[in-house]
N, C-alpha and C positions, 0 to 999 in steps of 0.2 A: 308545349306551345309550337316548337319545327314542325313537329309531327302534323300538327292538326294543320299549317300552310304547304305542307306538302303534299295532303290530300289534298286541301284546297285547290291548289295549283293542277295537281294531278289530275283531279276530276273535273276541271274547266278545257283542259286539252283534250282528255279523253273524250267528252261532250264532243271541241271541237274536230276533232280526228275522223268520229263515229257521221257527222252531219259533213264533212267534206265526200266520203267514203259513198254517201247515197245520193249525193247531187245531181249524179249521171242516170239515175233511174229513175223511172216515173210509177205514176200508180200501178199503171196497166202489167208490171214487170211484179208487183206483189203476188197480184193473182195468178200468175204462171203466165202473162200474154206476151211474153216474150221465148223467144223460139232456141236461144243460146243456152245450150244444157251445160256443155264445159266450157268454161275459157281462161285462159293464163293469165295471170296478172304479171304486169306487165310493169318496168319501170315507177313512175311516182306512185302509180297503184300498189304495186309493190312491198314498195318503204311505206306509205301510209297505212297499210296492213300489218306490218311488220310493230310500225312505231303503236298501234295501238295496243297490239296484245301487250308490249313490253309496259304500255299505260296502265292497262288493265292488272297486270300483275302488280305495278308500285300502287294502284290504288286500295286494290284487296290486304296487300300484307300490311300499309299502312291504318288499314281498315282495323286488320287483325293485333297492329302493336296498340292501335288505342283502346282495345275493347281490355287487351292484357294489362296496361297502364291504366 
């Protein structure tokens, strides 16, 4: 039962992590019409980068304890 509110949890942040993460780009930036090849991330871009893969890992291994349970 923790397990299954952890992904819960987990997959609600991740969601919101992933939609703060693209707010600054628009369509036009899908299809390559944006000119910036490299760019640094920088400060809260950062951490929000950072805090999603670490999301993305508790959501899979929780993934993985419930498929084993």
């Amino acid at each position: 039962m923790i397990i299954d509110i952890i992904q819960l949890a987990s997959a609600i942040t991740l969601i919101i992590a992933i939609i703060l993460q693209n707010r600054g780009t628009g369509l036009g930036s899908a299809f390559g019409g944006e000119g910036n090849v490299y760019r640094a991330k920088r400060g809260m871009e950062k951490t929000l980068f950072h805090l999603t893969i670490v999301l993305a890992i508790i959501f899979f291994a929780t993934a993985i304890v419930n498929i084993i349970y």
